[in-house]
C-alpha positions in Angstrom: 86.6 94.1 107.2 85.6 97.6 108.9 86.0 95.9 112.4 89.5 94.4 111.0 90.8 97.9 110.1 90.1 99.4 113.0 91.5 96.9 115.1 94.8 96.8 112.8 95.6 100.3 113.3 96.9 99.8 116.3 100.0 98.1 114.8 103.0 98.5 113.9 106.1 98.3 113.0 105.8 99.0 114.9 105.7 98.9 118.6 105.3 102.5 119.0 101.6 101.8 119.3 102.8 100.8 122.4 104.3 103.8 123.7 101.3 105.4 122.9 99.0 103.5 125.2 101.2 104.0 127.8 101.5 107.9 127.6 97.6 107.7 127.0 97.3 105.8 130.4 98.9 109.2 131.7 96.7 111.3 130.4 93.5 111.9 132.5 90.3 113.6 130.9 90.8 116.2 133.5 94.7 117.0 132.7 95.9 120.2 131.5 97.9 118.2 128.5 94.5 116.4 127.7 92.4 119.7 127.8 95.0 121.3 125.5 95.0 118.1 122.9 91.1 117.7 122.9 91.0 121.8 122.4 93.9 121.5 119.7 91.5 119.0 117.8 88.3 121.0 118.0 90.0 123.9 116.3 92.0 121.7 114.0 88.5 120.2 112.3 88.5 118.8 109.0 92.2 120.8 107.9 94.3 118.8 110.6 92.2 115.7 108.7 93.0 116.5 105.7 96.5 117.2 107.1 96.8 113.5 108.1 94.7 111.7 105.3 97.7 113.3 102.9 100.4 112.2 105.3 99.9 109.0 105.5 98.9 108.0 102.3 102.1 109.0 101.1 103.4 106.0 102.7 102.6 104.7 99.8 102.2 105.1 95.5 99.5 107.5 94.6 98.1 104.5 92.7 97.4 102.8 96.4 97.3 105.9 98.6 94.2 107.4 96.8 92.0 104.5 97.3 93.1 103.4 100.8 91.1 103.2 103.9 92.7 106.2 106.3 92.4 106.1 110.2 93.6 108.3 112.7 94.1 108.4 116.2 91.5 111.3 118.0 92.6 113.0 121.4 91.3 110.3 123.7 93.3 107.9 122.2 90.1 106.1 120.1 90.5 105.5 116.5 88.3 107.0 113.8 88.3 106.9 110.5 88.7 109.3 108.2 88.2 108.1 105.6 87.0 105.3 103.3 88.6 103.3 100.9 87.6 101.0 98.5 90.9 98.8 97.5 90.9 96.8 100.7 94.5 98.9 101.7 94.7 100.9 105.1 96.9 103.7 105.7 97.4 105.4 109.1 100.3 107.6 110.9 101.6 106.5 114.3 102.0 108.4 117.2 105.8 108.8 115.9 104.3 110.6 112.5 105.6 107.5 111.0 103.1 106.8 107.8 102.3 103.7 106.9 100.2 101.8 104.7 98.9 98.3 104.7 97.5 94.9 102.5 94.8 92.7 104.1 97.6 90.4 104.7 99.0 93.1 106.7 96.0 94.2 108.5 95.3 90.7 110.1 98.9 90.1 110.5 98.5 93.2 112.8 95.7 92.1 114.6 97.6 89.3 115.6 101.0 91.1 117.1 98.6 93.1 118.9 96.9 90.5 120.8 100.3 88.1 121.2 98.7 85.6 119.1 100.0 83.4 116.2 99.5 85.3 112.9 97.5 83.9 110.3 99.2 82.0 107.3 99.1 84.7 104.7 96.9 83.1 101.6 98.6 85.8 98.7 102.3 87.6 99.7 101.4 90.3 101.9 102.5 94.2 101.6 102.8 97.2 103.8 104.8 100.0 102.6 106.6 102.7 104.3 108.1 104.7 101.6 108.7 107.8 104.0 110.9 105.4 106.4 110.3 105.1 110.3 112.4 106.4 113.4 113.6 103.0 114.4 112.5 99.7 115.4 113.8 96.3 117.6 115.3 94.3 115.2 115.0 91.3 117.4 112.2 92.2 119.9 108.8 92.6 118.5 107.6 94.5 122.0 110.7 96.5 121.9 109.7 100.1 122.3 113.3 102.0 122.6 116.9 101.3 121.8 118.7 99.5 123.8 122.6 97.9 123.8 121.1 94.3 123.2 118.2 94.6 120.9 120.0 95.9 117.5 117.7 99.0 117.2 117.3 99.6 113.3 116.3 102.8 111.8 115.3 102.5 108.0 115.1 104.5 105.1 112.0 104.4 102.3 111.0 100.5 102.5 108.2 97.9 102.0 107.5 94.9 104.5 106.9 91.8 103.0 105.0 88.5 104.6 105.3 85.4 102.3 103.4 82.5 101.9 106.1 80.2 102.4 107.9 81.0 106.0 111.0 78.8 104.5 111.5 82.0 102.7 112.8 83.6 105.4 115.6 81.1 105.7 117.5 82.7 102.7 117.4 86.4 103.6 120.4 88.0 106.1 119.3 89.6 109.5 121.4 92.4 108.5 119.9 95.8 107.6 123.2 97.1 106.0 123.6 94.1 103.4 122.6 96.1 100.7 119.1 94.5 99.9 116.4 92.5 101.4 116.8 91.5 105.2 114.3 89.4 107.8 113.4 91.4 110.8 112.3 89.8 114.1 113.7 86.8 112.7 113.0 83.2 114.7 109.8 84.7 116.1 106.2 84.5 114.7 106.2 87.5 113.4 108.9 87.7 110.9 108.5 89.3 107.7 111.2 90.7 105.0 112.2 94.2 104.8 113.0 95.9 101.4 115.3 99.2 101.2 113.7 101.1 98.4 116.6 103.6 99.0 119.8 103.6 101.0 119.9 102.7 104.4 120.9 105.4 107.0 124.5 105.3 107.9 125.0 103.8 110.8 126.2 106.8 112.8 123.0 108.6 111.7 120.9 106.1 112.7 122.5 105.9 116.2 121.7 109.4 116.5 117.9 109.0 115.5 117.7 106.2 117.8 118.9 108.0 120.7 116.5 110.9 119.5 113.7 108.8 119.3 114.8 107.4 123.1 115.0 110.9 125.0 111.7 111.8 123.4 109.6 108.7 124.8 
């Protein structure tokens, strides 16, 4: 399970992981932005922890956040965790801030987009929640890691992610964010799943402005 986690927390939602890797391939031991991170951590110490452990449990209900598995990201890029859990969650930030918090389900699902392979048949419906919302997201390109005109770019409010046990499921659910309930994301690739609003979506023209927010910043 431990190897699972820390493997999994490389995921998500998603693809910003992704971005992350590739501004960590940037960053030399040796370079002035990599002394000043590695320094900012030392002095940080167990308050910036503490900082992050409360961050992204918030992802989800106190009920699920308390107990979780948290992991964090150090200044060479390596995960660590900080701490344990003992109700088989995981919750983590990614290196937008965005918290997150995931099932078991979840957790291999992740291990799976990471490495381009098929994911696993889920055995029980599988959760992630995301009750702070995210900064955007592909909603047609799993590898996606900015907006662009052709890959409807979605940024959602407060939501959970769902993975069900039947993939036939997915068949009866819109692609569109804006329907006013449940939608599939990624739909007619293998790693589908169902997004649930838990609160409004963000207007269209906001979202357009986070998105390209999000873009200039990468």
């Amino acid at each position: 399970m431990r190897k699972l986690v820390v493997v999994v927390t490389g995921v998500l939602v998603l693809a910003s992981w992704t971005v992350f890797a590739q501004e960590s391939m940037k960053m030399t031991p040796e370079s002035p932005k990599a002394k000043a991170s590695q320094a900012a951590t030392a002095k940080g110490g167990s308050k910036s922890d503490a900082a992050t452990i409360a961050k992204a449990v918030s992802a989800a209900p106190p009920e699920v956040g308390q107990h979780a598995t948290v992991m964090a990201a150090d200044a060479n890029g390596q995960m660590k965790q900080l701490r344990a859990g003992t109700n088989g969650w995981m919750c983590m930030l990614d290196p937008r801030g965005n918290p997150m918090c995931l099932d078991k389900e979840w957790q291999a699902w992740g291990e799976a987009w990471m490495n381009k392979k098929d994911p696993p048949q889920p055995k029980m419906l599988g959760v992630a929640y995301m009750l702070k919302g995210d900064k955007g997201a592909s909603n047609t390109d799993p590898y996606a890691t900015k907006s662009a005109p052709d890959n409807q770019w979605v940024v959602s409010g407060p939501h959970l992610m769902l993975l069900p046990t039947d993939r036939s499921q997915l068949d009866t659910l819109p692609t569109d964010p804006h329907n006013g309930g449940p939608w599939v994301m990624w739909k007619g690739t293998k790693y589908a799943h169902i997004m649930v609003p838990t609160a409004a979506m963000p207007k269209a023209a906001a979202a357009a402005k986070s998105a390209t927010k999000a873009s200039t910043n990468q």
